[in-house]
ROGUFI-191878 format. One line per 3 residues: their letters; for each residue x, y, z of N, C-alpha, C. Coordinates in nm, 3 decimals. Layout:
A = X/Y/Z/X/Y/Z/X/Y/Z | ... $
END
This chain:
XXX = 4.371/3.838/0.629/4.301/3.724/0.575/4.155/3.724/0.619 | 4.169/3.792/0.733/3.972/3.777/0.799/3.893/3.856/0.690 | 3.970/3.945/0.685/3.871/4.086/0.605/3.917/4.034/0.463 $
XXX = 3.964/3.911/0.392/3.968/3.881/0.258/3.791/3.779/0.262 | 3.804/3.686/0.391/3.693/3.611/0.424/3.576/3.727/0.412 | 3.569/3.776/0.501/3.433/3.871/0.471/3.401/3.920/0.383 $
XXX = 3.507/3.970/0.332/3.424/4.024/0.123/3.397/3.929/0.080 | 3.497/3.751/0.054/3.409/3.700/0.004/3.297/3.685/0.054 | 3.278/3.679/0.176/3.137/3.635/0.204/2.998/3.751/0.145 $
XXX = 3.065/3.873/0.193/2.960/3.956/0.149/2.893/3.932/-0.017 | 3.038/3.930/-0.081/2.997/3.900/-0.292/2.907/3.742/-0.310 | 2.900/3.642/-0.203/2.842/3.574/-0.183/2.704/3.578/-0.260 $
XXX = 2.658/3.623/-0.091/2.518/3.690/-0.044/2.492/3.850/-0.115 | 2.534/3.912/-0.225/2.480/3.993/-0.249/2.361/3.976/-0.308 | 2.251/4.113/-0.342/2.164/4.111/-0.402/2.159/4.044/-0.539 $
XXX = 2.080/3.929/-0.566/2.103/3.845/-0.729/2.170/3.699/-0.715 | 2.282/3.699/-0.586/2.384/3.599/-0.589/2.288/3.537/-0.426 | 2.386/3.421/-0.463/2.363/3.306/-0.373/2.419/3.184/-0.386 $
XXX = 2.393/3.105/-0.315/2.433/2.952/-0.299/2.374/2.872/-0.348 | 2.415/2.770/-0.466/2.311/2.672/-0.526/2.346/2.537/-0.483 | 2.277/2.486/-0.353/2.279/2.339/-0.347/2.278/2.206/-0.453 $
XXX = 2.367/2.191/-0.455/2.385/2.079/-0.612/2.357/1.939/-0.565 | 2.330/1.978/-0.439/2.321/1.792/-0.411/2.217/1.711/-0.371 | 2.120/1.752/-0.459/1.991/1.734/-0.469/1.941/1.560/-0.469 $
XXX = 1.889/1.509/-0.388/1.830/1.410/-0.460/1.804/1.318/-0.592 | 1.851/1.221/-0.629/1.757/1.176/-0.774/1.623/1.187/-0.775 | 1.533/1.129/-0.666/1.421/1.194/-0.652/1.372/1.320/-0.657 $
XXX = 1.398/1.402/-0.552/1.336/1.522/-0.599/1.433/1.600/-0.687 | 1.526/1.564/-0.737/1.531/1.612/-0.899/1.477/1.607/-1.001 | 1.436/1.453/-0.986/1.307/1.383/-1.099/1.175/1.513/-1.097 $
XXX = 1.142/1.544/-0.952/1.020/1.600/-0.895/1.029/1.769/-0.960 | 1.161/1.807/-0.989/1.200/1.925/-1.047/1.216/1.901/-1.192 | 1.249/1.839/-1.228/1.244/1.812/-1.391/1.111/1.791/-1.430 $
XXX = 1.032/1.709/-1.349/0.927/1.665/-1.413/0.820/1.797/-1.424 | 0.827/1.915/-1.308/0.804/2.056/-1.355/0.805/2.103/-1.448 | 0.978/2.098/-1.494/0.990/2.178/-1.632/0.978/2.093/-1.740 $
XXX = 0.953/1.955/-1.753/0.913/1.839/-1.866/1.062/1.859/-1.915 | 1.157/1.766/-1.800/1.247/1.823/-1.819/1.287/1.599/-1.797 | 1.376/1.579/-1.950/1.379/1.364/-1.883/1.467/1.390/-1.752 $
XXX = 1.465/1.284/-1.677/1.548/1.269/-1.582/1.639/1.178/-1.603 | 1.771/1.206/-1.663/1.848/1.096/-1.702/1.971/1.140/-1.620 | 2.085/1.062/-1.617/2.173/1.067/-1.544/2.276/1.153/-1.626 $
XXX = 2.265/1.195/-1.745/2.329/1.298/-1.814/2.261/1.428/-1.801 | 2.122/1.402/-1.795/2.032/1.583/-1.751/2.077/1.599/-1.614 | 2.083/1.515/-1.524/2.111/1.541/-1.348/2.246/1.629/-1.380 $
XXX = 2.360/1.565/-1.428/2.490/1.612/-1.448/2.509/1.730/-1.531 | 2.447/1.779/-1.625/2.394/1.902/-1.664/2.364/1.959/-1.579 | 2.254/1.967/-1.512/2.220/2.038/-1.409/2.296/2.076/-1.319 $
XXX = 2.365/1.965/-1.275/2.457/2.045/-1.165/2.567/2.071/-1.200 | 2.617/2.053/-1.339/2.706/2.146/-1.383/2.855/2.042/-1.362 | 2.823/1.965/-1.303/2.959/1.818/-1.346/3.023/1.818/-1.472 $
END
């Protein structure tokens, strides 16, 4: 089971992959949308993080 843990971990962290924090703020989500002229509604937040 250890060495099932460590591959996942490695396919994780490979080159390309990573961890996407979804639990962003309403604020600085607003502050990220408003980047991409992107509305900040409570259906784009949930889009975004994929809810």
């Amino acid at each position: 089971m250890n060495r099932d843990l460590e591959n996942l971990a490695a396919l994780l962290v490979a080159n390309g992959k990573g961890i996407l924090a979804a639990d962003e703020t309403v604020p600085t989500l607003t502050k990220r949308f408003d980047t991409l002229v992107i509305s900040s509604t409570e259906q784009s937040r949930r889009d975004w993080r994929g809810d």
